[in-house]
C-alpha positions in Angstrom: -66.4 -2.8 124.5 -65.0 -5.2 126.7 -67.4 -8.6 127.7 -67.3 -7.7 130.9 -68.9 -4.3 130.3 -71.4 -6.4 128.2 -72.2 -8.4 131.2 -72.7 -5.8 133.4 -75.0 -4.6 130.7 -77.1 -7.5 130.7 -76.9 -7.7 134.8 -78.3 -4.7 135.2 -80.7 -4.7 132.7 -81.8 -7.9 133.3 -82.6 -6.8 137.5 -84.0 -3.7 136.4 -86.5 -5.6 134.3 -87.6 -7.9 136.8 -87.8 -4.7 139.3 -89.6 -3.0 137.1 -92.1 -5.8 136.1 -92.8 -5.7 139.6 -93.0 -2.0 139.9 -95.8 -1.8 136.8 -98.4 -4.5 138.5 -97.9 -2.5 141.8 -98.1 1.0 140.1 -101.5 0.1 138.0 -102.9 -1.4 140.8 -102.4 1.5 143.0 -103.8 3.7 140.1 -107.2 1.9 140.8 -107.6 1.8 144.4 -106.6 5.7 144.2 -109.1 6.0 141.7 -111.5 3.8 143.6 -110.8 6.1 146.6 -110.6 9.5 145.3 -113.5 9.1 142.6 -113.0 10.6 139.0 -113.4 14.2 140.0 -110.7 14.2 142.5 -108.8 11.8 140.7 -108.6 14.3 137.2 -107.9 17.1 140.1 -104.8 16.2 141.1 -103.3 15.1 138.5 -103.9 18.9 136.9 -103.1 20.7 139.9 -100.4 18.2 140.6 -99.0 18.7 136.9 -98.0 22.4 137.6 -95.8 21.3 139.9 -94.3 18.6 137.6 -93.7 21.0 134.3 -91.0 22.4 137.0 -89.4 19.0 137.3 -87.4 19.8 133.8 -84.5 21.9 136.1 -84.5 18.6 138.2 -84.4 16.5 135.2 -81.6 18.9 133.5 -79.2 19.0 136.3 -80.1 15.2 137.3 -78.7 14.0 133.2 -75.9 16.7 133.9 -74.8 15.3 136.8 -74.8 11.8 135.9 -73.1 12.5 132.4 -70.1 14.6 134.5 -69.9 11.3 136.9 -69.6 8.7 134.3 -67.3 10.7 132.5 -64.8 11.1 135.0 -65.1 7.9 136.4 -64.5 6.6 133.0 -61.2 8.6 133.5 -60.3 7.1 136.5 -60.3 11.2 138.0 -62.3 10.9 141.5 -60.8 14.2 142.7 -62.9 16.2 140.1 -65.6 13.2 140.7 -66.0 14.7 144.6 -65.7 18.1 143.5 -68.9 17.9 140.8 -70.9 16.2 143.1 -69.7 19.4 145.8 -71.1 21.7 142.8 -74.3 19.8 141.7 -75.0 19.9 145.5 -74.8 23.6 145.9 -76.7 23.8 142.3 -79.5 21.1 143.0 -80.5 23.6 146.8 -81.1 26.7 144.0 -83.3 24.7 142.3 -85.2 23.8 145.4 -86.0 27.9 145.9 -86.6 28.0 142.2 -89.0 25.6 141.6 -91.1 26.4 145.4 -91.1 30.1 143.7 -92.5 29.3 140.2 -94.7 26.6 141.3 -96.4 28.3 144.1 -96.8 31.3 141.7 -98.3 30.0 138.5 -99.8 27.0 140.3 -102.1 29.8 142.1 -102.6 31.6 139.0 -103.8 28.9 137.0 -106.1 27.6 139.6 -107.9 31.4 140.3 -108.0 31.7 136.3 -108.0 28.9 134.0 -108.6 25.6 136.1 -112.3 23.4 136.6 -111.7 22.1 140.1 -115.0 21.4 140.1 -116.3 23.5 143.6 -112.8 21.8 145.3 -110.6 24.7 145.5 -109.2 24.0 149.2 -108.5 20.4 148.4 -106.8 22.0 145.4 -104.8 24.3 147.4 -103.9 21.5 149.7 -102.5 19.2 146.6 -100.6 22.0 144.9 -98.7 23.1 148.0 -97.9 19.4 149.1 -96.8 18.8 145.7 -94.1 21.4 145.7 -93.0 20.1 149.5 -93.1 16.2 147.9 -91.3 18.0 144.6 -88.7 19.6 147.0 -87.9 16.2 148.5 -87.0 14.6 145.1 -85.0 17.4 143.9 -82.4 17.1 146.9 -82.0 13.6 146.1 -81.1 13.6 142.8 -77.5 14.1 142.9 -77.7 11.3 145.6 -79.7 8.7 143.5 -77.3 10.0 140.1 -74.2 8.4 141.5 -75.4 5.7 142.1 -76.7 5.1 138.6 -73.3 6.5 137.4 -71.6 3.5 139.5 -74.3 1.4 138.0 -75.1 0.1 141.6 -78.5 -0.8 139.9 -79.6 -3.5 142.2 -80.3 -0.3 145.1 -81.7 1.9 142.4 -84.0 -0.6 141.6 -84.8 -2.0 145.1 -85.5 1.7 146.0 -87.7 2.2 142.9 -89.6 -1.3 144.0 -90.2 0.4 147.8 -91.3 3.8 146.4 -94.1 1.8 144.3 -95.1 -0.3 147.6 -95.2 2.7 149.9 -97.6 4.1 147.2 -99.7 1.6 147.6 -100.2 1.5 151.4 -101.0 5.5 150.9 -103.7 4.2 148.6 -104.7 1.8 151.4 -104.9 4.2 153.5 -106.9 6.8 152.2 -109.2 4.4 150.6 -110.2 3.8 154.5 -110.3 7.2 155.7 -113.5 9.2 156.6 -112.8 12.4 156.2 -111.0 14.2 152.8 -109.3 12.1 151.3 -107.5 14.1 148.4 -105.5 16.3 151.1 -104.6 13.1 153.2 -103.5 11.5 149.6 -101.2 14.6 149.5 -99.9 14.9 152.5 -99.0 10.9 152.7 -97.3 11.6 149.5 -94.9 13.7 151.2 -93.8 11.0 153.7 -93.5 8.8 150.7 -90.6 11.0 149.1 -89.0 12.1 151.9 -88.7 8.3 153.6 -86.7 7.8 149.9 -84.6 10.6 149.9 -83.3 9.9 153.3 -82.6 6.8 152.4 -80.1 7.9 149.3 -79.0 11.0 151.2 -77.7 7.5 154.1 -76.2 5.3 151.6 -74.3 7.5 149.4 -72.6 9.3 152.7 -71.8 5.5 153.7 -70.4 3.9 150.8 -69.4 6.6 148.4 -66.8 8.5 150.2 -66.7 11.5 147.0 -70.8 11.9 148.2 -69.5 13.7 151.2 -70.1 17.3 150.8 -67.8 19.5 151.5 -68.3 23.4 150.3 -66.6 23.8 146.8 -66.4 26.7 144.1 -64.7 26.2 140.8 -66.2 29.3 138.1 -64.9 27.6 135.6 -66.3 23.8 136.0 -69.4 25.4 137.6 -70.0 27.0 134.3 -69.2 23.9 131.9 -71.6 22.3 134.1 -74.2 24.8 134.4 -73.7 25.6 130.2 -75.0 21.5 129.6 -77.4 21.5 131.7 -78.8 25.1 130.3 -79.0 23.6 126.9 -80.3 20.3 127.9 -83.0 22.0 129.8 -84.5 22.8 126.5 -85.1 18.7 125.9 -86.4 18.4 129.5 -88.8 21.1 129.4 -89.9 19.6 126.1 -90.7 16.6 127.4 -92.7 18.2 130.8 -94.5 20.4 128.3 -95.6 17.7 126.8 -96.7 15.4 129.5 -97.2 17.6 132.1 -98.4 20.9 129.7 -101.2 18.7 128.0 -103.0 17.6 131.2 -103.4 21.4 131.8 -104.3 21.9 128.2 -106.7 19.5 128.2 -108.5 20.6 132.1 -108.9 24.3 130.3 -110.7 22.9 127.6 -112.6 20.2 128.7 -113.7 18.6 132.4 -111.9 16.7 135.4 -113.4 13.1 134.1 -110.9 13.9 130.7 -108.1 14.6 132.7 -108.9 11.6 134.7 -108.7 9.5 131.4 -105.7 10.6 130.8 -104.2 10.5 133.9 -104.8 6.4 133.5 -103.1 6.7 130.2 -100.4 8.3 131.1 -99.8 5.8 134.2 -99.5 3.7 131.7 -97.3 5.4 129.5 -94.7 6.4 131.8 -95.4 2.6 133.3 -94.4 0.6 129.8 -91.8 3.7 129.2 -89.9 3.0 132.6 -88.9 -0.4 130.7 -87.6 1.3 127.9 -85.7 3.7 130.3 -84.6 0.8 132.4 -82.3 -0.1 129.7 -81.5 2.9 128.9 -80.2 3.5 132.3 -78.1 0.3 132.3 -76.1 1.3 129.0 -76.1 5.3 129.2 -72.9 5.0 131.4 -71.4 2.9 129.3 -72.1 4.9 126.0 -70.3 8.1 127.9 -67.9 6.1 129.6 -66.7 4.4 126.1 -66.9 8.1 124.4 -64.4 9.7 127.1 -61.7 7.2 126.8 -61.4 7.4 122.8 -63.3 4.3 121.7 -66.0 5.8 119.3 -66.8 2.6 117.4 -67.8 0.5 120.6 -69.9 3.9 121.6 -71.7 4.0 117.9 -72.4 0.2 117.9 -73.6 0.1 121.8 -76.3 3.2 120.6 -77.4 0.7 117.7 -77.9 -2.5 119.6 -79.4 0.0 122.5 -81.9 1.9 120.1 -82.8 -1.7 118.6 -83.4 -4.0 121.3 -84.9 -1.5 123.7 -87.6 -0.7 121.2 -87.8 -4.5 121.1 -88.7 -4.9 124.4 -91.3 -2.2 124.8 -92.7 -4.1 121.5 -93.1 -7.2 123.4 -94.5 -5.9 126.6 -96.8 -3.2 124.7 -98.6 -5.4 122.0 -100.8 -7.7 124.0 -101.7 -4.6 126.0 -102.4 -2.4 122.8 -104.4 -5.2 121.4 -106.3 -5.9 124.8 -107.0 -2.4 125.8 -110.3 -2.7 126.8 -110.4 -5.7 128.4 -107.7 -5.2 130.5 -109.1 -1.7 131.4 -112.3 -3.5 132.8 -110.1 -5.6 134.9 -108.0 -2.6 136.2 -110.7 -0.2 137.4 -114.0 -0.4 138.8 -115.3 2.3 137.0 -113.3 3.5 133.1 -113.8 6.5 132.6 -114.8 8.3 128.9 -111.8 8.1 126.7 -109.7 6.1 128.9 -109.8 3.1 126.0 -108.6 5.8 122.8 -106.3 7.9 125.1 -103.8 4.6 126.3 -104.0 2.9 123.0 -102.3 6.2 121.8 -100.4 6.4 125.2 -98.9 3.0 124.5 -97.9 3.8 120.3 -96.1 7.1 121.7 -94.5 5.4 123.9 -93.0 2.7 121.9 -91.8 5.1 119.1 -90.1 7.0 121.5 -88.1 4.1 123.0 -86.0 4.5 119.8 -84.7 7.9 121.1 -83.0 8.0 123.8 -79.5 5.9 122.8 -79.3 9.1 120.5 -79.2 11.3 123.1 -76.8 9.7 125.4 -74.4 10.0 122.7 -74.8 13.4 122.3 -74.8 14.0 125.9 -71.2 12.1 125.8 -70.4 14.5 122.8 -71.0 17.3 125.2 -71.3 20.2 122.6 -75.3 19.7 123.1 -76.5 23.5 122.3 -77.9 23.2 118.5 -79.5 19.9 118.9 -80.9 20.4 122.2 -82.9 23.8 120.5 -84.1 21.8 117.6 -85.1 18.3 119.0 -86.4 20.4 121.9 -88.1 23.1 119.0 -89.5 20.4 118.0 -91.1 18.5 121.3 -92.1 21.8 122.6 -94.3 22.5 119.2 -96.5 19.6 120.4 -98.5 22.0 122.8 -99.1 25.2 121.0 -100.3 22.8 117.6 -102.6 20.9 120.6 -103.9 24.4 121.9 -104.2 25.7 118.1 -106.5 22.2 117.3 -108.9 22.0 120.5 -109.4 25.8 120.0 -110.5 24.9 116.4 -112.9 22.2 118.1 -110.6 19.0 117.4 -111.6 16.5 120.1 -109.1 15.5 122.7 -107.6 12.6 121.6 -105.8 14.8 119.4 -103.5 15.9 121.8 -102.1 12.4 121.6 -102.3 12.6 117.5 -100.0 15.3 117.7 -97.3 14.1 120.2 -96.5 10.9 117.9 -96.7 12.4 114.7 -94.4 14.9 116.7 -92.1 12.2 118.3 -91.8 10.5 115.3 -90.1 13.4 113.5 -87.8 14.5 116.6 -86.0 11.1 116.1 -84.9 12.0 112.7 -83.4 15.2 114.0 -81.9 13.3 116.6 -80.1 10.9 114.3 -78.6 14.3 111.8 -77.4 15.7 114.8 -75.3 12.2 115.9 -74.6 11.6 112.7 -72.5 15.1 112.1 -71.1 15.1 115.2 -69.9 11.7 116.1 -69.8 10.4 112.3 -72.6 8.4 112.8 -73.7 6.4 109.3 -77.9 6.9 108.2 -77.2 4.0 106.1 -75.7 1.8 109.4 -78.5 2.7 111.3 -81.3 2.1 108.4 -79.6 -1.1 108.0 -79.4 -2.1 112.0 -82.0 -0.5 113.1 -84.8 0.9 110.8 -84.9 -2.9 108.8 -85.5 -5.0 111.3 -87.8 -2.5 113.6 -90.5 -2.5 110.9 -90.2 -5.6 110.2 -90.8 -7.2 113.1 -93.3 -4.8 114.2 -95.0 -6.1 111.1 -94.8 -9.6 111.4 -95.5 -9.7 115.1 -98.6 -7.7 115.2 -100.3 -9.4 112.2 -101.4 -12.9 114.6 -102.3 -11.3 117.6 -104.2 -9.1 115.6 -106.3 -11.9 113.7 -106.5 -13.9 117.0 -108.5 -11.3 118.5 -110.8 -11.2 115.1 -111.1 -15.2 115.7 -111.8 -15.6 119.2 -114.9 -14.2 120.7 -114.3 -15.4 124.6 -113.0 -12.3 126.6 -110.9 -14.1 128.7 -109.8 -17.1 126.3 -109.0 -14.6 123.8 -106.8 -12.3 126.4 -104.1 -15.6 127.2 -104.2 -16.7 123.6 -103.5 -12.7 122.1 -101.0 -12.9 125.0 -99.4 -16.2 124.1 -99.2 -15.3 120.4 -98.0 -11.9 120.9 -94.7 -13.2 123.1 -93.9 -16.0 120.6 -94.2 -13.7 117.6 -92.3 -11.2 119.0 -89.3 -13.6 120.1 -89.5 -15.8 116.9 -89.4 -12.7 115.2 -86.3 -11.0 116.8 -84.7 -14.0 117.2 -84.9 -14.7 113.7 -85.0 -11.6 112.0 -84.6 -8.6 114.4 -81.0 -10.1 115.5 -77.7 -10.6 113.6 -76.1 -13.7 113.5 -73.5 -12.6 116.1 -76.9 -11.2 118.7 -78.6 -14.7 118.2 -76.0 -16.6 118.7 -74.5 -14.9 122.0 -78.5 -14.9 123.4 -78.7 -19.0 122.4 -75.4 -19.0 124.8 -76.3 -16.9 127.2 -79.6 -18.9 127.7 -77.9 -21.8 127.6 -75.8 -21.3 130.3 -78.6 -19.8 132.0 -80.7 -23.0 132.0 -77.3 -25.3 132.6 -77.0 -23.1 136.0 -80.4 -23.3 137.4 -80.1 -27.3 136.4 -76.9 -27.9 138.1 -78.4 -25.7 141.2 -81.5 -27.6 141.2 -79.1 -31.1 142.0 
């Protein structure tokens, strides 16, 4: 890989990060004046009834990885005739999956709430958040192919901008309803709407401006329309994996227990897919990259890029994760008003899943740049989908509902083995390389970083002392430690330079 590639890399990784730093304080802050507004009941409502709608979002999620992987690749072969054509197609596929998912969601989403749900004597607010779900749904389905080229151009300063005013307009909803008299679940809905659609229109603008290929013009090719449509049919297995298990357990756990449980775990999972959006960040940066060095030839730079990406992305979720895992319930009493039974277990878990997880997703951009995705998509999917059937199987024996989250690691953890057999057999990739670059210096510095924040919040009995001192020791452990022994000689002594010259910059600015 060229150094420029590498410092487009680090460009975007580095604004996504600060983006998305942004995006998290906004996000969890909006989480408790929603919370505050809507109360625990209405709170655990809507993110049930509103999960119905979301296990749909794997055809979204399918032909959204698709789509991108088809752009970088032919972008990285310089072919932007076939670039305009697939983004023709992926238009024309992306308006079926609007009527799809309006169907199916509509459909079970009434079923469920009639026959398994506890809405808790709020079944027209309920009806009210499950059809403006699917309109909201509908809105960021037809963006996708949109908001796709631009992270295949890796134009990553809009995505993130757009990400950073998607988060703010939540939080003037929140505002909003948090000041209104009268229901304020169905005016949370509905405002949710404008939300998405003010986005899409925005995506839908820019890519018809600057992106000449994003004008749509009606195109039919059988024969790329199925080599699209035959990834995207095996990678739908991953993505409804994934939706089962995010989206599959809230439902799970509403049947078996009450709203104020899937409340708690609609605050964990803010915070999961909050700490996770750094991990994907990254991942975003370097995905086009992976595929783009994959479909001109140069495996080695692909193979090494998926090792430095699976190493220092887990890294990072490390450094951002341990001061909150440590903290839980001290920050939790800052974040809400009122913390809800299990909240404390449930994002503790939330946060471990999260991080293990970070280590998987290099892996699969290489496989997605492989292309020939059918066999490993039905086994690491096999195995991600298991998660909710072995969750129903445990609660039904009486298991308490934390398990749920017991389940998905020990799950998770085991999917990223698969995932490495499969790379290794089809693009040659070594177990003993990545034990050695990856596997070493993970536990290890996991180890060595945890052990003083740990003891410092044995030692220190202040609540608030004890939160910046965990905090302060948990970021110098965790950069001593990579640094030191999470990087090789080469890593360390590029980031010294790199820092360097960052600091000489801002110094010579400052004159």
């Amino acid at each position: 890989m060229s150094a420029i590639d590498q410092k487009r890399i680090a460009k975007n990784t580095m604004l996504l990060y600060v983006c998305i730093g942004l995006i998290m304080l906004v996000g969890l802050y909006t989480s408790r004046v929603v919370l505050d507004a809507l109360g625990v009941d209405d709170f655990g409502i809507y993110n049930a009834v509103g999960g119905i709608v979301m296990m749909f979002s794997f055809l979204s999620s399918t032909m959204s990885t698709s789509c991108q992987r088809f752009y970088s690749y032919e972008m990285g072969r310089g072919n932007f005739e076939e670039l305009r054509h697939t983004f023709s197609l992926c238009v024309i596929v992306f308006a079926a999956i609007m009527v799809v998912v309006a169907v199916l969601a509509e459909g079970s989403g009434i079923w469920l709430m009639y026959n398994k749900m506890h809405l808790a004597n709020r079944t027209n607010a309920a009806w009210w958040v499950l059809h403006c779900s699917v309109v909201s749904f509908m809105f960021t389905i037809m963006r996708t192919p949109f908001a796709g080229m631009v992270i295949a151009k890796e134009k990553m300063k809009v995505f993130a901008y757009m990400s950073v005013i998607e988060v703010l307009g939540n939080l003037c909803v929140a505002f909003l309803i948090a000041r209104y008299g009268g229901d304020r679940l169905i005016l949370y809905s509905l405002l949710m709407i404008a939300v998405n659609a003010s986005v899409t229109i925005f995506y839908l603008i820019y890519c018809g401006v600057f992106y000449p290929e994003c004008k749509f013009n009606f195109y039919w090719d059988k024969k790329r329309f199925l080599e699209i449509f035959g990834f995207a049919g095996w990678n739908m297995i991953g993505s409804l994996s994934n939706i089962c298990k995010s989206h599959g357990l809230n439902i799970l756990l509403n049947i078996f227990f009450s709203p104020v449980v899937n409340a708690a775990r609609g605050l964990a999972h803010k915070i999961f897919i909050t700490l996770q959006a750094f991990a994907e960040n990254f991942y975003w940066a370097v995905r086009p990259q992976i595929i783009k060095s994959y479909s001109v030839g140069d495996n080695e730079a692909m193979l090494k890029l998926v090792c430095q990406s699976s190493k220092f992305s887990y890294f990072l979720m490390l450094a951002v994760s341990l001061p909150v895992l440590v903290e839980t319930p001290f920050l939790l009493g800052i974040w809400l008003k009122e913390v809800p039974d299990y909240t404390v277990i449930f994002t503790r878990l939330a946060i471990i899943n999260a991080v293990v997880e970070s280590l998987g997703n290099p892996m699969a951009a290489a496989m997605q740049a492989y292309g020939k995705i059918r066999n490993y998509n039905l086994a690491v999917g096999g195995f991600v989908l298991s998660i909710l059937p072995i969750s129903y199987l445990l609660l039904k024996l009486g298991f308490p509902p934390q398990t749920v989250f017991y389940v998905s690691i020990v799950v998770c953890t085991l999917a990223i083995l698969v995932r490495l057999l499969f790379v290794r057999q089809c693009v040659g990739f070594s177990l003993r390389r990545y034990a050695a670059s990856v596997v070493f210096p993970v536990v290890v510095v996991t180890i060595l970083a945890s052990a003083l924040p740990i003891a410092m919040s044995l030692m220190v009995e202040n609540e608030i002392l004890r939160f910046f001192a965990v905090t302060a020791v948990s970021l110098a452990a965790t950069a001593l430690t990579v640094l030191f022994i999470g990087m090789t000689a080469t890593e360390r002594r590029n980031t010294l330079m790199t820092v360097c010259e960052k600091l000489h910059i801002n110094a010579f600015k400052n004159r």
